[in-house]
ROVEX-935368 format. One record per residue (C-alpha): chain; residue number from 0; residue in one letter; z, x, y. Coordinates in steps of 0.001 Angstrom, whole numbers, plus 500000, padded with zeros to 6 digits. Example, Ala and Ser with C-alpha at 12.3 -4.5 7.8 and 13.67 -1.06 7.14 Angstrom:
// residues 2
 unit pos code      z      x      y
    A   0    A 507800 512300 495500
    A   1    S 507140 513670 498940
// end
This chain:
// residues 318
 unit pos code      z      x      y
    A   0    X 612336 126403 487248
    A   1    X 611892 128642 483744
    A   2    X 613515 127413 480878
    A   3    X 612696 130164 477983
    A   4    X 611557 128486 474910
    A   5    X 613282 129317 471767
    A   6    X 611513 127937 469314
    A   7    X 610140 130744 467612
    A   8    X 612612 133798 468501
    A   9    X 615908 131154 468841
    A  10    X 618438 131528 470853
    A  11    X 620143 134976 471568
    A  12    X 623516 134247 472215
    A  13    X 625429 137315 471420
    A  14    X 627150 137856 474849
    A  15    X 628583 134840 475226
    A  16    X 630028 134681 471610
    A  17    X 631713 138203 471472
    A  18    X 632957 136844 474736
    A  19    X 634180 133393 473406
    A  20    X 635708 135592 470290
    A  21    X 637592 138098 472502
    A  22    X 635631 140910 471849
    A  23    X 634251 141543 475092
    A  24    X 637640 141725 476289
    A  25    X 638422 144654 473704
    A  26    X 635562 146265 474881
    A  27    X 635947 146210 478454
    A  28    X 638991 147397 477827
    A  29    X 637674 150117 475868
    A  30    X 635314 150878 478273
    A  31    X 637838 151586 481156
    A  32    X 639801 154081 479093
    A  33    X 636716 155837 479204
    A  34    X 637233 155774 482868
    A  35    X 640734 158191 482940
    A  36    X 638496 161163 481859
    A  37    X 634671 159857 481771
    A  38    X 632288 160493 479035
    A  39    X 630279 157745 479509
    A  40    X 627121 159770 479969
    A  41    X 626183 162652 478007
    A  42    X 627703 165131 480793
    A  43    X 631187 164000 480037
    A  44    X 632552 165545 483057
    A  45    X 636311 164170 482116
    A  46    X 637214 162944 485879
    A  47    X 639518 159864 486294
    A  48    X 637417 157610 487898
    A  49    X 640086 154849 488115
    A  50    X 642466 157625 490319
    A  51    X 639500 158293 492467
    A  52    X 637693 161158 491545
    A  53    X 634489 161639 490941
    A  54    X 632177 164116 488741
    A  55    X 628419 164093 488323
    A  56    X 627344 160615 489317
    A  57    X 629700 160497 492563
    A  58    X 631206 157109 491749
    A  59    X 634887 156132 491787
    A  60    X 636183 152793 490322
    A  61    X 634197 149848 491628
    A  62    X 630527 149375 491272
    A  63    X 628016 150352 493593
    A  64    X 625044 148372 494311
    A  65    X 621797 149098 496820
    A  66    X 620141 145647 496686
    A  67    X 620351 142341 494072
    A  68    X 616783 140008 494142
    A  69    X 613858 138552 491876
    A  70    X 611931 141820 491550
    A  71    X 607832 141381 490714
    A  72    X 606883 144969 490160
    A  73    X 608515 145332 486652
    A  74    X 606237 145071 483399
    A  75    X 604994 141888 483085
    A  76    X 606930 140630 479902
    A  77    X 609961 140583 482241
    A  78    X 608752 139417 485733
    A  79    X 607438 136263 484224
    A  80    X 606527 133759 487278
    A  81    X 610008 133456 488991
    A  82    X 610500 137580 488401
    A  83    X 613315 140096 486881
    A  84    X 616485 139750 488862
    A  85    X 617766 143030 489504
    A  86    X 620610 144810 490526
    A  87    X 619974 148285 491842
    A  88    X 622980 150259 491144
    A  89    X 623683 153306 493062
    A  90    X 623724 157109 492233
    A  91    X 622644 158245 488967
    A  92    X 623681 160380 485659
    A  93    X 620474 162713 486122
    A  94    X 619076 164817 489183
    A  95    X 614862 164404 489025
    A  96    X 613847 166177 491836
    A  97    X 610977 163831 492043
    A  98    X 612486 160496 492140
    A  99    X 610923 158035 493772
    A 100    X 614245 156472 494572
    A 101    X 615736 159454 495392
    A 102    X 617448 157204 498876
    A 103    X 619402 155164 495776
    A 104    X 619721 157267 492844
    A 105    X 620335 161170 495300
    A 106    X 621429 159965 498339
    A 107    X 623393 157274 497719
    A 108    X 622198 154196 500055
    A 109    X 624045 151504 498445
    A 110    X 627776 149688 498960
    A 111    X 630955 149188 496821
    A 112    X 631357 145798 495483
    A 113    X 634193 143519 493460
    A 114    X 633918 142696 490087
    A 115    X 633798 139150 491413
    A 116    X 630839 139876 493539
    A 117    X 628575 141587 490977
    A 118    X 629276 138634 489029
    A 119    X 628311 135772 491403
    A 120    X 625165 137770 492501
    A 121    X 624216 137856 488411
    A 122    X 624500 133818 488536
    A 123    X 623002 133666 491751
    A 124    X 619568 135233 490277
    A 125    X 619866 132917 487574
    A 126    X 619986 129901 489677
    A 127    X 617217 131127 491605
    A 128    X 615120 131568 488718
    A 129    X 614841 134714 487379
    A 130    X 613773 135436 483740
    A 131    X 617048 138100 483351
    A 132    X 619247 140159 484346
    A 133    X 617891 143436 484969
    A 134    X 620866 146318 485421
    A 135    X 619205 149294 487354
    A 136    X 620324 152901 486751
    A 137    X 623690 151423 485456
    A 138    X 624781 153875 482406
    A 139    X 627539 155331 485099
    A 140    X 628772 151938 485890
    A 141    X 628901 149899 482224
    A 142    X 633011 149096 482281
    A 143    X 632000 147351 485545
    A 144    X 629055 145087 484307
    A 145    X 630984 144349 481345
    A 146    X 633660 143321 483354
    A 147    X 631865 141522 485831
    A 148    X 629729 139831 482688
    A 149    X 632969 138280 481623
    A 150    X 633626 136478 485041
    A 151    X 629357 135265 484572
    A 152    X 629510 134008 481455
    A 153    X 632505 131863 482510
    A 154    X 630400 130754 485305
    A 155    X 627544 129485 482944
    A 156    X 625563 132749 482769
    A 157    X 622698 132381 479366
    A 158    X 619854 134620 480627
    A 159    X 618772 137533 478401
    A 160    X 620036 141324 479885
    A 161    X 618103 144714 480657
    A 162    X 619628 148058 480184
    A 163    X 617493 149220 482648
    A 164    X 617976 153361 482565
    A 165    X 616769 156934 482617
    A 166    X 617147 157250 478869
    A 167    X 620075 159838 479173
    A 168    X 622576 157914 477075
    A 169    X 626016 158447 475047
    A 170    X 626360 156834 471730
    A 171    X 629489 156077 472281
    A 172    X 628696 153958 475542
    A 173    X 626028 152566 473811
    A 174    X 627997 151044 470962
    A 175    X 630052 149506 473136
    A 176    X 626777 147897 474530
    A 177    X 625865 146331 470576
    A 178    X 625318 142660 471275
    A 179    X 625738 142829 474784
    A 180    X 622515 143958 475966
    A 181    X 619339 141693 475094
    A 182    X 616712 144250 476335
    A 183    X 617022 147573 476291
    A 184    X 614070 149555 478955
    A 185    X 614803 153439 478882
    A 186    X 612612 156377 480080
    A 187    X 611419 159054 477802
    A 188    X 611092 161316 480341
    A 189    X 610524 164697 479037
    A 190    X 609992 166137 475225
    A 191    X 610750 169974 476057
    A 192    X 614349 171073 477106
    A 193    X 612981 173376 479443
    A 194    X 611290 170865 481910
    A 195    X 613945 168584 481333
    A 196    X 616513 171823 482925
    A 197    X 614168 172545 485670
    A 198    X 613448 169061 486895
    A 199    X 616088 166734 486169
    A 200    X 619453 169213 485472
    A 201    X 620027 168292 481465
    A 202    X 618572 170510 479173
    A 203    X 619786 168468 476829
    A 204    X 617579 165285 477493
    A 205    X 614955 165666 474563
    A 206    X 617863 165479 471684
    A 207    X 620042 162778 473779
    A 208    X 616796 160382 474022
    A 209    X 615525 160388 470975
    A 210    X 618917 159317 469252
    A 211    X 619899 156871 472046
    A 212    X 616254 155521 471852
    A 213    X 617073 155409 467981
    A 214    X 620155 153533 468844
    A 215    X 619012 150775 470861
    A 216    X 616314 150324 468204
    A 217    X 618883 149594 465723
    A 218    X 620712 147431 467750
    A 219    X 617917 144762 469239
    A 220    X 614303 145906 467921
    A 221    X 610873 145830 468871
    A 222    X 610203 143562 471829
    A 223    X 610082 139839 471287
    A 224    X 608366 137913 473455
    A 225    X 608528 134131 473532
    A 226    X 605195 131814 473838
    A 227    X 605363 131601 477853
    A 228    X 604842 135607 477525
    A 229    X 608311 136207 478459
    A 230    X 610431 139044 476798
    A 231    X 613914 137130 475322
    A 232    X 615494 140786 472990
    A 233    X 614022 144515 471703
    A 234    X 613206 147719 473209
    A 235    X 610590 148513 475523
    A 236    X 609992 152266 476536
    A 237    X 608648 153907 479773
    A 238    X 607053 157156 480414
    A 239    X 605708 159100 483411
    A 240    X 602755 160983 482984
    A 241    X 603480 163938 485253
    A 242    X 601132 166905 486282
    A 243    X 599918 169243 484269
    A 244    X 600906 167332 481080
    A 245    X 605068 168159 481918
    A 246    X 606773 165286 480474
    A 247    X 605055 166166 477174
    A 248    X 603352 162957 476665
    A 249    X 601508 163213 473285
    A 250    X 604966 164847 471666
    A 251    X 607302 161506 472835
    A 252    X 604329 159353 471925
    A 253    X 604411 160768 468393
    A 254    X 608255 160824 467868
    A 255    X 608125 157005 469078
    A 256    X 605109 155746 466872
    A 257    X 607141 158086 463673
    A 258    X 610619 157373 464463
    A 259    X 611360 154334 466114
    A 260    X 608667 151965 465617
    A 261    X 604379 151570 465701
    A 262    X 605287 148409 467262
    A 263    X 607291 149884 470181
    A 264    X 606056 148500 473456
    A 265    X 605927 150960 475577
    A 266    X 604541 151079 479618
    A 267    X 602807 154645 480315
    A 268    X 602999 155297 484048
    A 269    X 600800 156532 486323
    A 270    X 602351 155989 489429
    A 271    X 603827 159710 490025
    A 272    X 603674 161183 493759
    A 273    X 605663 163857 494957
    A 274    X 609317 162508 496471
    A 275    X 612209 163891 497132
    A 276    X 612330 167675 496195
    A 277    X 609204 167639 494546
    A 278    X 607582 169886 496779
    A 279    X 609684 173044 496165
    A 280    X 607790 172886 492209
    A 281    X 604247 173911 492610
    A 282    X 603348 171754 489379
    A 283    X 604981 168717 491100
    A 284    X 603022 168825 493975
    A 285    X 599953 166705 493569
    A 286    X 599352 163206 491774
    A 287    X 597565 163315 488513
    A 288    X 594626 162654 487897
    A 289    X 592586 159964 485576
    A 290    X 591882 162392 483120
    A 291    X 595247 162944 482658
    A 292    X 595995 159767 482617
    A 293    X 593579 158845 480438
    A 294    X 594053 162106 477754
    A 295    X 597720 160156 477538
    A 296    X 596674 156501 476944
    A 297    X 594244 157989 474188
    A 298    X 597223 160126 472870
    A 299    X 599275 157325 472888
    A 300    X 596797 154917 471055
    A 301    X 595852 158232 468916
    A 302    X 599190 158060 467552
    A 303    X 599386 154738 466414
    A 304    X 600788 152811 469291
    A 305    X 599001 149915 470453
    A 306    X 601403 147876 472444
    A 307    X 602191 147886 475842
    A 308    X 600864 147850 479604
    A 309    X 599597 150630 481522
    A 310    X 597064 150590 484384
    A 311    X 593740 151124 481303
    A 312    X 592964 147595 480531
    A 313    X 592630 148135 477071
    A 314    X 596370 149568 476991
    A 315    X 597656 145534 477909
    A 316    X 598122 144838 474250
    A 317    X 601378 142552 473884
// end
């Protein structure tokens, strides 16, 4: 089995001693007065979640959860040789119409859960392995994981966590997340309001990313990775390259090489086929193609970046 090797990075501990000083506690309870009239995502829609109702994101008071296992198709500085244990959390804070989970993240295939459970099933990917915890789409349920981080850590719980999300993020919810969260993985989806309206409902998405991007930064860094090639704290990015250049590639890769970090490792994507309502946008229709793909590896390098994975060879830079 994996044991990471801290000789170089040492040890990140921080979960485990805000919990052993109390201050997880003050946070989760923090967290759950968010609850009574939610803003934890930007869209603040103000329900009480902890009465029952529900706003944006469809969710009440417990977690949700689609599937828990080792997964091997994340970027290779997580999966490791025993693979990222994840925990696909159901429903979602934004609406792309091309998401290739749409089943999890639009229709809502997935089950409520205890606090308890979520908590054995972290441990239970530990003992089986896996290189971390990696939270799925889990910005709508982060009272929960804190909560259900609590019961782990009492259970003997030391592996590092991923903040696994779309990239849609309140600061607020994110503060609470300082020296919890070992690994932060967001998208930077889009870099022009107006795609970001048309194709995943939050015209706001370009501002919102590039401070909560910021944020994380601040709080954990530019990826670490120990000497058995396995990530242990820092930030790693993802983009899809869409059609017709819509996500704006070159523009996010030049606000991430000028304003978080040269050094950001970040995966550039070129897995996009048309799901769920793609087909109703004539842009979204087709794959792209390997000029577009590569016109955004060479903007990406172009711009100073140099670190990351992406399906060009020459892009696995770590």
């Amino acid at each position: 089995m994996y044991s990471p090797d801290y000789s170089t990075l040492g040890m990140n501990m921080q979960y485990r001693q805000l919990h052993e000083k109390g201050e997880l506690e003050q946070r989760i309870e923090k967290a759950y007065q968010i609850l009574k009239g939610c803003s934890l995502c930007p869209r603040r829609c103000g329900v009480d979640r902890l009465s029952g109702e529900r706003g944006f994101c469809k969710v009440g008071e417990l977690p949700m959860v689609s599937s828990f296992g080792p997964h091997f198709g994340e970027e290779p500085p997580l999966v490791g040789r025993f693979g990222s244990g994840t925990i696909f959390f159901t429903h979602c804070n934004l609406s792309c119409q091309f998401c290739q989970n749409y089943d999890i993240s639009q229709l809502g295939h997935g089950e409520e859960i205890s606090i308890k459970k979520l908590a054995q099933e972290m441990i239970s990917l530990q003992k089986r392995g896996c290189h971390n915890i990696n939270f799925v789409t889990p910005t709508h349920f982060v009272p929960q994981i804190m909560a259900a981080l609590s019961v782990a850590i009492e259970g003997g719980l030391t592996v590092p966590l991923v903040y696994n999300c779309g990239g849609y993020e309140s600061m607020e919810t994110l503060r609470l997340l300082d020296g919890i969260i070992d690994i932060y993985m967001p998208d930077a989806k889009y870099s022009d309001w107006q795609k970001a309206e048309t194709y995943s409902k939050a015209p706001d998405y370009p501002r919102v990313m590039k401070e909560a991007l910021a944020e994380m930064h601040r709080q954990v860094g530019d990826l670490q990775i120990d000497v058995k090639g396995i990530a242990q704290r820092g930030l790693l990015i993802r983009h899809l390259v869409l059609p017709y250049d819509l996500a704006g590639t070159r523009e996010t890769m030049r606000f991430i090489a000028r304003e978080i970090s040269p050094d950001t490792y970040v995966n550039i994507m070129d897995q996009y086929r048309p799901c769920y309502q793609a087909r109703r946008y004539p842009l979204l229709t087709r794959r792209i193609t390997a000029e577009e793909y590569e016109k955004a590896i060479d903007g990406a390098l172009t711009e100073g970046l140099s670190r990351g994975f992406g399906a060009k060879s020459n892009w696995l830079l770590v």
